[in-house]
N, C-alpha and C positions, 0 to 999 in steps of 0.2 A: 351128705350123699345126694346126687343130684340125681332126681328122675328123669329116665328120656321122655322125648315129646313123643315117643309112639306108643310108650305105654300108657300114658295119659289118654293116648287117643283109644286105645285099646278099653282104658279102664271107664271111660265118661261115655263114649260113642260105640261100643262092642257090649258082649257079654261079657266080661272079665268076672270069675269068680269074687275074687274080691271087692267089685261094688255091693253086693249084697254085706259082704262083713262088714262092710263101711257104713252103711246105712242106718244104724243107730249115733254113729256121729253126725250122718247128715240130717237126721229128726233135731238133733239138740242143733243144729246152727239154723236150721229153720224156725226152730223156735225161740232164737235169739233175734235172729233177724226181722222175726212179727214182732217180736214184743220190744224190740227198737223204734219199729215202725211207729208202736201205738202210742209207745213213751212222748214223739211228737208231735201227733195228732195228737195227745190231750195234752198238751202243753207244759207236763213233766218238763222236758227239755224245751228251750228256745226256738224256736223258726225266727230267720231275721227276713227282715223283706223289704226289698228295695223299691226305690219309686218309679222305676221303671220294669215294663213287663222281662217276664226271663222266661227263655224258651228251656228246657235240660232235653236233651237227647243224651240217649244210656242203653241200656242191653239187661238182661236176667241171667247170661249167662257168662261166663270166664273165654275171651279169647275174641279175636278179632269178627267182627257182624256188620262193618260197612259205615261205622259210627261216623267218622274223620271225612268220607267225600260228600255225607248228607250234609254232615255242619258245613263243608266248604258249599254246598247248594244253596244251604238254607241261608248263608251270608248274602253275596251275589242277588239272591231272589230280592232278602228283603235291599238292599242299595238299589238294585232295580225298584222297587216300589216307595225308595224316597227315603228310608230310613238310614240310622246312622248305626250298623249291628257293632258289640263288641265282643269277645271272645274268652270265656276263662274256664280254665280248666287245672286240674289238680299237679300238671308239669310229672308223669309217674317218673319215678328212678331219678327225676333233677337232684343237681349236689346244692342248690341254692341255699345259702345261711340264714338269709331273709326273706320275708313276705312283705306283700310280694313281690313278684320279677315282672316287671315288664320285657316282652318277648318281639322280635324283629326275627327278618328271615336271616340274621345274618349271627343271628345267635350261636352261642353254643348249645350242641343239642344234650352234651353232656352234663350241664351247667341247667338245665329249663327244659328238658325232655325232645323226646325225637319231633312227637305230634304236633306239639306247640309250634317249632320252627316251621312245620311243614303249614298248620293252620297260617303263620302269619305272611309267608310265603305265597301262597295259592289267594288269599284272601285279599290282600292288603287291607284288612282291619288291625283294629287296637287289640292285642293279645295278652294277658295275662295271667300267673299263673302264681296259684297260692292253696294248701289245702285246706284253710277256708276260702270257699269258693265267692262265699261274701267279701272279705278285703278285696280280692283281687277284683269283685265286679265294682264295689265303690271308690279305687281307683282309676276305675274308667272311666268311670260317670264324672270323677272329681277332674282326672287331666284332660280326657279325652274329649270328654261332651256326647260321650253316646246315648242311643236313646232307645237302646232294647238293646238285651242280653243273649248270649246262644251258651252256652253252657254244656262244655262236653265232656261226655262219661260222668252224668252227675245224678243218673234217678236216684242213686242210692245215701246221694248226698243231702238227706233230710233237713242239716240245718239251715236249707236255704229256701227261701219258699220261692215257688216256679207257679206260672200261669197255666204253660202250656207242657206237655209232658208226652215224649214222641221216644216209643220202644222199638229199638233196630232188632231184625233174628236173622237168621242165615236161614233162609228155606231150603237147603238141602240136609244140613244137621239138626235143626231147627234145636231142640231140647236136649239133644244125647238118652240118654238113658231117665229124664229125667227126675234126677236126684238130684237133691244140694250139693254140697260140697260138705267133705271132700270126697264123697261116691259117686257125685256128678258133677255135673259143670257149671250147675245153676248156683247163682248168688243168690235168689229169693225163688218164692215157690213162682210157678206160673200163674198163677191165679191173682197175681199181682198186674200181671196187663190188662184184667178188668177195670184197672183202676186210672188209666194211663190216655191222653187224647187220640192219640195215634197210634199202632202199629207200622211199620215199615219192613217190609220182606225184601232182602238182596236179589231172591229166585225163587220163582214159585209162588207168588203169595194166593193166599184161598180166602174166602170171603172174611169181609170183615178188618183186612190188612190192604196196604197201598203196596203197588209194587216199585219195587228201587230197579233203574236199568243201570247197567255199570259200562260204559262209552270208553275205551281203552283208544286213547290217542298215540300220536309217533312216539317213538324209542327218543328221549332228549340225552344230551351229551351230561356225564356227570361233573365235568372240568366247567362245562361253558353249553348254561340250560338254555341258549339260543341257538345252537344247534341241534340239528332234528335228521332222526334217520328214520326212512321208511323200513318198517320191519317186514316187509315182504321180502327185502335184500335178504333176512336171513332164514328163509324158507330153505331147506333141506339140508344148511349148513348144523353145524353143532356149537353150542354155546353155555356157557355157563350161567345158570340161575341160580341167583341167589334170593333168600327170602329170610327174615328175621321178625316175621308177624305173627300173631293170632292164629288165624287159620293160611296157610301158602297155598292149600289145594288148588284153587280158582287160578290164581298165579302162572301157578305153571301147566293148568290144564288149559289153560288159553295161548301158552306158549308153542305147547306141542299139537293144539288144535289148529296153529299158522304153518305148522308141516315143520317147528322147530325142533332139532335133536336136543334137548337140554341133559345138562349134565347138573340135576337139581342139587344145592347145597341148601339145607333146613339148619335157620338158628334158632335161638330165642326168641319169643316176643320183648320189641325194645330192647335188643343186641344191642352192647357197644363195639363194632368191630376195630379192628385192628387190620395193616394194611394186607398181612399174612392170609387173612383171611377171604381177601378179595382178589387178590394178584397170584397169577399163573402162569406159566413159564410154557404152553403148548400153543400162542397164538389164536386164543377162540377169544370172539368177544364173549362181555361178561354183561349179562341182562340183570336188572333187579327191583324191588318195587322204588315208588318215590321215599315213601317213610325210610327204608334202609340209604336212602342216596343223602339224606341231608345229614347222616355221620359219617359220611365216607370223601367228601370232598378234599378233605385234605390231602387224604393218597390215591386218588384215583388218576388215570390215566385218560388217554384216549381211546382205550377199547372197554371203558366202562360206559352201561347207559342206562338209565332207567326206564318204566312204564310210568307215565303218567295216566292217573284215574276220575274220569267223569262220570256224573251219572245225572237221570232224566227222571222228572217225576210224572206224575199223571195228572192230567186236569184235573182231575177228582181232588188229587191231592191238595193240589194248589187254592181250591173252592175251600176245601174245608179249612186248610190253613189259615184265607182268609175271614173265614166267618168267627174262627177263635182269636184272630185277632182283631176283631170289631167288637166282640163282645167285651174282650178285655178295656178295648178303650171305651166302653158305655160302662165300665164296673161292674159290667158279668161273667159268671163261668158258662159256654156251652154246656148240653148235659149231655 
């Protein structure tokens, strides 16, 4: 039986009676998840670590927080600063048999995951994907020759040891209800970003966090990404949104903030669509994010387009990134 996404959002971000009845299974996965935690801080279990630094960028909670346009930042940044970044990450929902996959933009996304194609796409770095996050970074070091690691959605991938440790939140839902799961939405308690070098806030952020700006560029064509439409063209018109992530809100509240009528379609996070689900027979273009466009090129048309998504960091941010990365290379941890 499949839950809808709005009672999820009702149950983790509302008052829903039954997050309280839940709330004794979200005490036992909280305390599965510390006592995971500790198992590899005290060396119960292995940490493997590479000889090269590894950045993880992750979240605490369930659902899209901005993870995928920081890491495309944080690549860019560091190749602006000389470095060789390479990319791995867990490939969610891939069908792949083997570890790991090396990932190009031209992948299948069903085969290596939606994100992957889109990281190797926006980035042009070395991309791979394996759920040990270790192979897939020591086959990059081995083919590639990279020489620092970006590692996404991986706080909670313990068995990998990481230098630098940067927590994404949505400042407008920020925590939900703040419960574990499954009476909230958090995968570990909050008091785990104590522990973490960085915060990064999508909106809003309040002291002690960097703020993420999110730069919403032209409408690209989904057949042919070198065509570009100004989306002011579609100001008063009506059009179809689609959205298959984490959170859509922002989505399509910047669609209908450009004076667009959207006729919003909510999927899945990491959708497989199918062409059914994207083509329409009343003549409206169909708007959608970039994540959902890199499964859709097969059947799309000419009145499919995407948003592509950029984002801006703060001086601030960039200082401190760099002093964590100078420490690293003198063999220290900032504190």
């Amino acid at each position: 039986m499949l839950v809808s996404p709005k009672f999820i959002e009702d149950l983790w971000y509302g008052k829903h009676p039954l997050s309280i009845a839940l709330t004794p299974l979200a005490w036992c996965y909280q305390f599965m998840m510390t006592l995971r935690h500790l198992v590899y801080q005290s060396g119960i279990l292995p940490i493997q670590s590479l000889d090269i630094p590894v950045i993880v960028v992750g979240n605490i909670v369930v659902g899209g927080t901005g993870k995928t346009p920081l890491v495309i930042w944080l690549a860019e940044h560091l190749k602006e600063k000389g470095l060789k970044p390479g990319i791995v990450s867990r490939g969610y929902k891939s069908r792949g048999k083997q570890w790991p996959q090396q990932v190009r933009k031209d992948s299948n996304p069903e085969l290596v995951g939606d994100e992957p194609v889109l990281l190797a796409s926006r980035t042009n770095c070395p991309v791979a994907i394996a759920p040990n996050r270790y192979i897939a970074a020591e086959a990059l070091i081995e083919h590639e020759q990279v020489d620092i690691i970006i590692c996404d959605d991986g706080l909670q991938h313990y068995a990998l040891a990481r230098d630098i440790e940067i927590a994404v939140i949505d400042g407008i839902r920020r925590f939900g209800n703040g419960r574990c799961l499954p009476a909230g939405p958090l995968r570990e308690s909050v008091s785990r970003l104590k522990s973490v070098d960085m915060i990064v806030c999508n909106s809003g952020a309040v002291r002690g966090e960097f703020e993420m700006e999110y730069i919403p560029q032209q409408l690209c064509s989904v057949v042919d990404e070198n065509k570009q439409c100004d989306i002011e063209k579609l100001r008063n018109r009506s059009v179809h949104a689609i959205a298959g992530i984490g959170n859509p809100t922002k989505f399509f509240s910047y669609l209908r903030g450009r004076g667009i009528h959207t006729i919003e379609h909510k999927f899945p996070d990491h959708y497989q669509f199918k062409a059914e689900d994207i083509c329409f027979d009343d003549g409206f273009p169909v708007v959608m994010t970039e994540k959902d466009a890199v499964k859709c090129t097969e059947f799309a048309s000419e009145e499919h387009w995407f948003l592509p998504i950029d984002v801006t960091m703060s001086n601030a941010f960039e200082h401190r990134l760099t002093i964590l990365l100078k420490d690293i290379t003198n063999g220290q941890k900032a504190a």
